[in-house]
BALOBA-1460 file (C-alpha; in Angstrom, 3 decimals):
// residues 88
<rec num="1" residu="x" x="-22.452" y="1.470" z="-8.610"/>
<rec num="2" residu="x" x="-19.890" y="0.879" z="-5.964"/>
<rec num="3" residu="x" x="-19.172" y="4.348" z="-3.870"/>
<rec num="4" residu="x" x="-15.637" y="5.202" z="-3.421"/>
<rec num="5" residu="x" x="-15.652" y="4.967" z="0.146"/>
<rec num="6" residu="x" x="-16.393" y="1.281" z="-0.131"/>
<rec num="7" residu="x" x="-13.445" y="1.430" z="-2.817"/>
<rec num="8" residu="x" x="-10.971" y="2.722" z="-0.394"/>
<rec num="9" residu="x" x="-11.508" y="0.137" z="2.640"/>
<rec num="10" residu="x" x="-11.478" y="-2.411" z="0.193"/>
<rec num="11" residu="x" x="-8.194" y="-1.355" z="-1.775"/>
<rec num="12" residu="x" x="-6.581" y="-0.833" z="1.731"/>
<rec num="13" residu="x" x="-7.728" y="-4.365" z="2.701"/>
<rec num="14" residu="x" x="-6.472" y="-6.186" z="-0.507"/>
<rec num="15" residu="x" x="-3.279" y="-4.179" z="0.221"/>
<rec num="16" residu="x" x="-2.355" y="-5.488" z="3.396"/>
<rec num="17" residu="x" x="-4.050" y="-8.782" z="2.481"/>
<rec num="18" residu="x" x="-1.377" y="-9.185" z="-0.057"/>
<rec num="19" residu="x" x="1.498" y="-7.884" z="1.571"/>
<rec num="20" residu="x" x="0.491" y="-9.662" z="4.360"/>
<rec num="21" residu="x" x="0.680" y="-12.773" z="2.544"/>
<rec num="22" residu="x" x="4.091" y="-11.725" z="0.407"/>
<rec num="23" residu="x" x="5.777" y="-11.515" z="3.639"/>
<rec num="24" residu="x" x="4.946" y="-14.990" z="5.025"/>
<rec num="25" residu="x" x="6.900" y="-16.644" z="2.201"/>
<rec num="26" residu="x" x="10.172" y="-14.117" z="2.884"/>
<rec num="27" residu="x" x="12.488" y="-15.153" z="4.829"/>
<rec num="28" residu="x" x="14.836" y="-12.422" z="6.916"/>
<rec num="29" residu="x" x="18.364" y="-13.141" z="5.260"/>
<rec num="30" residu="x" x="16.422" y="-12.668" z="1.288"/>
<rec num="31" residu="x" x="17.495" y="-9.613" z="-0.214"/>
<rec num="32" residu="x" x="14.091" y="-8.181" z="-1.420"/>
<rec num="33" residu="x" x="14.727" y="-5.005" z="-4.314"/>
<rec num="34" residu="x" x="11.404" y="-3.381" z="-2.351"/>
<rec num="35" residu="x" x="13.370" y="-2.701" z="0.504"/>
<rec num="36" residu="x" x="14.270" y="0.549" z="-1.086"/>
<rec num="37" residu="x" x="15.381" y="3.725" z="0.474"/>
<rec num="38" residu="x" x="12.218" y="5.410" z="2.822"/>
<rec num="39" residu="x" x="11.796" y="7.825" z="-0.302"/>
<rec num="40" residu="x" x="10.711" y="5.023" z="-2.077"/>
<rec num="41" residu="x" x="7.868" y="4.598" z="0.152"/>
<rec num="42" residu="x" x="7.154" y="8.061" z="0.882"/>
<rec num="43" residu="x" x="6.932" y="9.363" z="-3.120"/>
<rec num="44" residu="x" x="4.476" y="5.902" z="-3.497"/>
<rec num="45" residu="x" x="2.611" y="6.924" z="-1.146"/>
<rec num="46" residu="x" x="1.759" y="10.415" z="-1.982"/>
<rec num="47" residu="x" x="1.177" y="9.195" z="-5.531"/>
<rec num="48" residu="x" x="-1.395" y="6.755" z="-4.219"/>
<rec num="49" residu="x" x="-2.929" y="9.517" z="-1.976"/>
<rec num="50" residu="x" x="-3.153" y="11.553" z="-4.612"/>
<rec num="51" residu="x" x="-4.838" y="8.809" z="-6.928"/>
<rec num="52" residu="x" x="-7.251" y="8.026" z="-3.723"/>
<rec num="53" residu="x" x="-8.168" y="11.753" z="-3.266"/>
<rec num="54" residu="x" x="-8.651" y="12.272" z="-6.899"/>
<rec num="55" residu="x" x="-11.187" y="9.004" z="-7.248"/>
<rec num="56" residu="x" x="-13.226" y="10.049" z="-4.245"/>
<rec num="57" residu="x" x="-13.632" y="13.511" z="-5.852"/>
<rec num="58" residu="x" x="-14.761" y="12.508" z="-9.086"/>
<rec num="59" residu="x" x="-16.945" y="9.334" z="-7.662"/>
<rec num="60" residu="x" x="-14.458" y="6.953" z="-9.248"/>
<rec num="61" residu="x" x="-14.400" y="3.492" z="-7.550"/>
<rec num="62" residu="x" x="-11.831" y="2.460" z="-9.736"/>
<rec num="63" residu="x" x="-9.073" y="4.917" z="-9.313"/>
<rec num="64" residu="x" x="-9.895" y="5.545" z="-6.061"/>
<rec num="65" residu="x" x="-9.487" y="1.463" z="-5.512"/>
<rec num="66" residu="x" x="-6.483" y="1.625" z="-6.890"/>
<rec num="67" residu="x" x="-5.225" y="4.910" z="-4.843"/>
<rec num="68" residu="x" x="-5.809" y="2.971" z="-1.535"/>
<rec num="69" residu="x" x="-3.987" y="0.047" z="-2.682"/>
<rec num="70" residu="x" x="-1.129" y="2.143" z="-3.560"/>
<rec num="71" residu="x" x="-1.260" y="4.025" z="-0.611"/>
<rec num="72" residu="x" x="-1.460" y="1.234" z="1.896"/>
<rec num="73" residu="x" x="1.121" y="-1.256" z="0.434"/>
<rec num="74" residu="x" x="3.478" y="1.782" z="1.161"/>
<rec num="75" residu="x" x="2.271" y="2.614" z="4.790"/>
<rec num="76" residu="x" x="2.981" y="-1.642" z="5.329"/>
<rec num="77" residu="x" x="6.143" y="-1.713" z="3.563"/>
<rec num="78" residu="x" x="7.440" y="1.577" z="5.327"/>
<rec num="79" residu="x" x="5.950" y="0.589" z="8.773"/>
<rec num="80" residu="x" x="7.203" y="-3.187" z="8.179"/>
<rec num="81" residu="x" x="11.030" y="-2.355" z="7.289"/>
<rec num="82" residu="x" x="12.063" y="0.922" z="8.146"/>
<rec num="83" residu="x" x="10.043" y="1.824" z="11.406"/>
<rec num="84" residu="x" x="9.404" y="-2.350" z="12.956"/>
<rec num="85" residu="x" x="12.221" y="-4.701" z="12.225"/>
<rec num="86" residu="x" x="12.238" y="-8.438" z="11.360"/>
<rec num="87" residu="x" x="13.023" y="-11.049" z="13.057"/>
<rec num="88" residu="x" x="16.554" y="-12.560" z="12.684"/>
């Protein structure tokens, strides 16, 4: 069985994998609906938290796969948009 803690690092690293790789075909004028108010962001991310704490505690790789995802696609999106800014 896969352990959760192997299920976190690899939901964060398909997270930023795939934002990663979303961003490369954006350019800086496109009006993307994800840049959302911070909120947005914030409430994902303490959703996906809470999925990621709740998988670890009940030795679920799945949800807690899914919780990291979640979680980190937030922290990128936040730390990408509202905190660094894009290049014109």
């Amino acid at each position: 069985m896969i352990s959760p803690e192997f299920a976190a690092i690899a939901g964060s690293a398909v997270a930023v994998a795939y934002f990663a790789e979303g961003e490369r075909g954006i350019t800086a004028d496109e009006n993307c609906t994800y840049l959302a108010p911070w909120t947005t962001d914030a409430a994902a991310w303490i959703l996906g938290a809470a999925l990621l704490f709740r998988g670890i505690n009940t030795r679920d790789p799945l949800v807690t796969f899914a919780g990291a995802a979640v979680a980190s696609i937030h922290v990128a999106q936040f730390a990408a948009h509202k905190v660094l800014r894009r290049p014109e």
